[in-house]
C-alpha positions in Angstrom: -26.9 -73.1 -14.2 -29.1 -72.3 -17.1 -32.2 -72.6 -15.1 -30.4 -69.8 -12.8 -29.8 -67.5 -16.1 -33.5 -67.5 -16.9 -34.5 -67.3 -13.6 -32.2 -63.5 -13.3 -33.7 -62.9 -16.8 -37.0 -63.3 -15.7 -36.9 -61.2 -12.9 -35.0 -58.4 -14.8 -38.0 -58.4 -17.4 -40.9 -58.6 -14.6 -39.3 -54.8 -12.8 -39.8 -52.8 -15.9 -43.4 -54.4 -16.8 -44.6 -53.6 -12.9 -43.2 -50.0 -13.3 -44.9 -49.4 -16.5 -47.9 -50.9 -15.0 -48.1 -48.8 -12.5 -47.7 -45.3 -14.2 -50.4 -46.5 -16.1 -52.9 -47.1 -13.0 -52.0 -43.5 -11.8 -52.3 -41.8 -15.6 -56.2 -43.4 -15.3 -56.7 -42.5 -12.1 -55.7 -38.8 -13.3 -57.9 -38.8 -16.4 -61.1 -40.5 -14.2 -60.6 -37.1 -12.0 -60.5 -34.7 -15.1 -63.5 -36.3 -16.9 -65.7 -36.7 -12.8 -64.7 -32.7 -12.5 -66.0 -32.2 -16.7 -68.8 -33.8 -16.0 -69.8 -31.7 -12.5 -69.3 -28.5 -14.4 -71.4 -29.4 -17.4 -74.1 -30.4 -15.1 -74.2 -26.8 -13.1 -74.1 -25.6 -16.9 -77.1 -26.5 -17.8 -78.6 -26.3 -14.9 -77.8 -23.2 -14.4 -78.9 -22.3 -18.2 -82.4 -23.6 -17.4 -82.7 -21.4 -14.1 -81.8 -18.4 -16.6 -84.5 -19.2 -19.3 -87.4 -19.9 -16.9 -86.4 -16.5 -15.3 -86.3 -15.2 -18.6 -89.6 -16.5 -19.6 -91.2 -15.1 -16.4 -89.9 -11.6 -17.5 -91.3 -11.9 -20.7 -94.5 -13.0 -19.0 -94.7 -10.3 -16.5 -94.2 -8.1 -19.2 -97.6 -9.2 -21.3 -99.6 -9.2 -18.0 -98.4 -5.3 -17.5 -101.1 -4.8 -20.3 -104.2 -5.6 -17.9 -103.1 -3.1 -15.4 -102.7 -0.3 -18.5 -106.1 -1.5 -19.5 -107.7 -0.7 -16.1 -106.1 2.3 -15.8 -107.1 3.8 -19.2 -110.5 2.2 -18.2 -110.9 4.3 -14.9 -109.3 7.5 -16.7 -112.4 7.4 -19.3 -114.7 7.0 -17.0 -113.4 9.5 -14.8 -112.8 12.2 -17.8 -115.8 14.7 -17.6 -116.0 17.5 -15.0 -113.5 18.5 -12.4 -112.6 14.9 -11.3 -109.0 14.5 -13.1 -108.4 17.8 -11.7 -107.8 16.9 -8.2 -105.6 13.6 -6.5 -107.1 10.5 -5.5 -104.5 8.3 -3.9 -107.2 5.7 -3.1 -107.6 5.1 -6.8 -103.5 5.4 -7.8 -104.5 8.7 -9.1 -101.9 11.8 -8.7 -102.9 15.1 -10.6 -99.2 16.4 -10.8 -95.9 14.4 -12.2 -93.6 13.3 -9.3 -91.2 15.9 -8.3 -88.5 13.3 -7.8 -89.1 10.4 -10.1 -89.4 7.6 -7.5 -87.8 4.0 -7.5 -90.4 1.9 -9.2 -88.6 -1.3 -8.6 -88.8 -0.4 -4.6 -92.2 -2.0 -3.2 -92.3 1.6 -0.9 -93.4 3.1 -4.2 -96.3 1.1 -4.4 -98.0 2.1 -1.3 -100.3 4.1 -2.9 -101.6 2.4 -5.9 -104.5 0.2 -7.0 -104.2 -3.6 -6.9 -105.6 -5.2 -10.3 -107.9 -8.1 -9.0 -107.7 -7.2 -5.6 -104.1 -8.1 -5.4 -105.1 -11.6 -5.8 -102.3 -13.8 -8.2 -103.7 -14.8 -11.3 -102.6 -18.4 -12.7 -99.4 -17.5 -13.4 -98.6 -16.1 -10.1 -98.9 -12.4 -11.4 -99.7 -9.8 -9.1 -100.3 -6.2 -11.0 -100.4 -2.8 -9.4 -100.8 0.6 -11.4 -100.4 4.6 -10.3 -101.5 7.5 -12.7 -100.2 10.8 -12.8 -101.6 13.7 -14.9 -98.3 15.3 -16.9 -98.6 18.5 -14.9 -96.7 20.8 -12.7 -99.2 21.5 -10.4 -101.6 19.1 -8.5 -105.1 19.8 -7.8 -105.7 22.7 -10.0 -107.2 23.0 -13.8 -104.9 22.7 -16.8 -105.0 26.3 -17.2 -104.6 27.3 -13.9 -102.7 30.7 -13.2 -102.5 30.9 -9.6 -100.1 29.4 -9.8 -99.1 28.6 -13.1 -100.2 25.3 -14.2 -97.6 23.8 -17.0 -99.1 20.3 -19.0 -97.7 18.1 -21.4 -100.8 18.8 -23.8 -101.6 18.0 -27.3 -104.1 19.9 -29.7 -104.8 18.1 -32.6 -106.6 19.6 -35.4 -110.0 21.0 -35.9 -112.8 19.1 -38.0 -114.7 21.1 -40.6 -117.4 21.3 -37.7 -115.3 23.7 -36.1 -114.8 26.1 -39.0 -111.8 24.6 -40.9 -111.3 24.7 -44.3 -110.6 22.3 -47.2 -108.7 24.1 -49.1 -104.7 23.5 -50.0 -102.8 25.6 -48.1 -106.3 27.3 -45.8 -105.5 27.9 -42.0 -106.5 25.0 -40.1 -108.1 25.6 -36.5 -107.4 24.1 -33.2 -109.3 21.3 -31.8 -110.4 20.4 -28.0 -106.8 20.1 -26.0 -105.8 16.6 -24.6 -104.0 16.2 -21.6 -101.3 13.7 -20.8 -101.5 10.9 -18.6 -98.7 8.6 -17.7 -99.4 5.0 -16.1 -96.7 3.0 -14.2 -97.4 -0.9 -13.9 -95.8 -2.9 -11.7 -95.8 -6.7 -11.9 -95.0 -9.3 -9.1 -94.4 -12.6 -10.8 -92.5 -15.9 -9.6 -89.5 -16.2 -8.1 -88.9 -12.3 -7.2 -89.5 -11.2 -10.5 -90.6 -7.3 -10.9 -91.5 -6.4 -13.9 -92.5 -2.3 -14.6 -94.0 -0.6 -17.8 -95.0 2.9 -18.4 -97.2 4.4 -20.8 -98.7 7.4 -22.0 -102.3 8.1 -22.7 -104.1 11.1 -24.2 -107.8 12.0 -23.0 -110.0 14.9 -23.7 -110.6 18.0 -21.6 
């Protein structure tokens, strides 16, 4: 008889152990889900934070390469400054001797068809490619600064006259006009890695 009780009294004790047992199994299986899906999404976090600093850093280095192309522009502007030659548009060298009418879409490649290739168009080691176009800051193309026929509007600038030129020294004494400079904006374009387009402008002033 008494082996009888403790055989019930086992049996009563075993049903609530094997319930508990088993809400435990299923709260772990619960928590091994949470912490697998935790650990998928801090995964495509970082990696998706290093895809956004290495494009960042190929910005940032498509910007500094944007300087050789205003380099060779301002080069080929200099060279190109005496007589008549600024006066007139050379597509075959980026040059344009009037502002766009419509300012184009720089970041659309169509843009482009029409300006000069730094290096040939060849990549340097960074997988740059830089383009540049130059227009002269005027209203009308191939025709002199002054131009009347038609009217001829520049951004100009006239800085100030040496004493060469007649000026005076004294406080307060009228101070002449000095040779005119024209305006002259270049637009860079840079190709770098992974689709990025970089584009810069810049003004430069050159001598009549």
């Amino acid at each position: 008889m008494l082996n009888t009780r403790l055989a019930r009294h086992r049996a009563r004790a075993r049903g609530p152990r094997r319930a508990q047992e088993g809400l435990v199994l299923f709260i772990a299986l619960i928590v091994l889900v949470a912490m697998s899906l935790a650990g998928v999404a801090l995964m495509r976090a970082v990696d998706t934070g290093l895809v956004v600093a290495g494009n960042m850093a190929f910005k940032q280095s498509a910007i500094m390469v944007a300087d050789r192309g205003t380099a060779e522009a301002v080069k080929w502007l200099q060279n190109n400054s005496t007589g008549a030659t600024l006066q007139m548009t050379n597509a075959s060298q980026g040059y344009f001797s009037s502002r766009p009418v419509i300012e184009p879409n720089w970041f659309d490649a169509a843009s482009w068809t029409e300006s000069v290739a730094v290096n040939g168009g060849t990549a340097d080691a960074s997988g740059n490619v830089v383009r540049y176009v130059i227009h002269r800051m005027c209203t009308q193309p191939d025709a002199a600064y002054n131009s009347t026929a038609p009217d001829n509007e520049c951004a100009m600038y006239f800085p100030t006259g040496s004493g060469t030129t007649g000026g005076s020294m004294a406080v307060g004494a009228p101070q002449f006009v000095g040779t005119p400079q024209l305006y002259y904006r270049i637009t860079t374009r840079v190709e770098g890695p992974r689709d990025t387009v970089s584009v810069i402008q810049s003004s430069v002033l050159v001598g009549i």
